[in-house]
N, C-alpha and C positions, 0 to 999 in steps of 0.2 A: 292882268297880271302886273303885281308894282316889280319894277327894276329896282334891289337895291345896288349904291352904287359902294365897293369893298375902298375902305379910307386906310390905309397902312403909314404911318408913322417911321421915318426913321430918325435918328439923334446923331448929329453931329458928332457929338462929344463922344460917341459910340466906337466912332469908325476913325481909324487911325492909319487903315491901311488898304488899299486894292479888294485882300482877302477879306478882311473886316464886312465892306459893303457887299461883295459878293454873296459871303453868308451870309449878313442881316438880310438883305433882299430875295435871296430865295427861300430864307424861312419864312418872310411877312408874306408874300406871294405864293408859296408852297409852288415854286418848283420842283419840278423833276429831280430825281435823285442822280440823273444822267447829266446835271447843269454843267455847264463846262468852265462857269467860275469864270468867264472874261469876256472882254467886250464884243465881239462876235456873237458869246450865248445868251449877252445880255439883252444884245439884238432881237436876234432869234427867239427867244422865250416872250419879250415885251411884243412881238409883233405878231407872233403866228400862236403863241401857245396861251397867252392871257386871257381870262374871262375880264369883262368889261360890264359894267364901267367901276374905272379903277382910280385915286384917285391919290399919288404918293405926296406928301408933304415931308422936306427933309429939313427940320428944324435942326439950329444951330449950325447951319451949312459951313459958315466963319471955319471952323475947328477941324472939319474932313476936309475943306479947301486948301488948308496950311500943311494938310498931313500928305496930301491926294499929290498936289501938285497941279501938275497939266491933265492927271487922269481923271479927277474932280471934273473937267471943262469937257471929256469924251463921254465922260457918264449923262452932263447934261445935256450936251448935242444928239446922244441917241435919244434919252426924254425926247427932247422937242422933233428931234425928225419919226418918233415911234406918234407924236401927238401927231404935225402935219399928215403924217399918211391916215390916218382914223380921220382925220375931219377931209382931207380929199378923197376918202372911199367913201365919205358922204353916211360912215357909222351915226348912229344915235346914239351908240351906251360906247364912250370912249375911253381911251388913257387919259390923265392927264396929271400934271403932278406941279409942286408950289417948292419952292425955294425960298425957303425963311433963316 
């Protein structure tokens, strides 16, 4: 059985605001319609509810960095500690996502 791996795109220049990535990210992902829209469910959906392997690429990150703030820096810290726990559960088909 081939593993495809799901590539979702988000655009910088998109996202202006907290709510902005919330929604883009749980439409690219098709989230729950229960999503809770903040970092906690971002947690929670990226960890326990995601089909794998997934594979985010947030182009033009510059422009949601300036907008984000310091919430731009919690979005990527959950990335990266949603990626460590997949690769220490010792998964094959994982999260992971690219910062451009």
């Amino acid at each position: 059985m081939e593993i495809i791996m799901k590539l979702i795109t988000l655009n910088g220049e998109n996202i202006h605001s907290e709510s902005d990535f919330h929604k883009e990210i749980a439409f690219l992902l098709s989230f729950s319609k229960y999503y809770g829209e903040n970092l906690d469910a971002l947690w929670d959906c990226l960890s326990y509810d995601l089909d794998r392997p997934v594979l985010v690429i947030w182009k033009n990150s510059d422009y949601s960095k300036k907008y984000l703030g310091n919430t731009f820096n919690h979005i990527v810290k959950i990335f990266e500690l949603v990626r460590e726990q997949d690769i220490k559960s010792g998964l094959e088909e994982r999260f992971n996502f690219d910062i451009q």
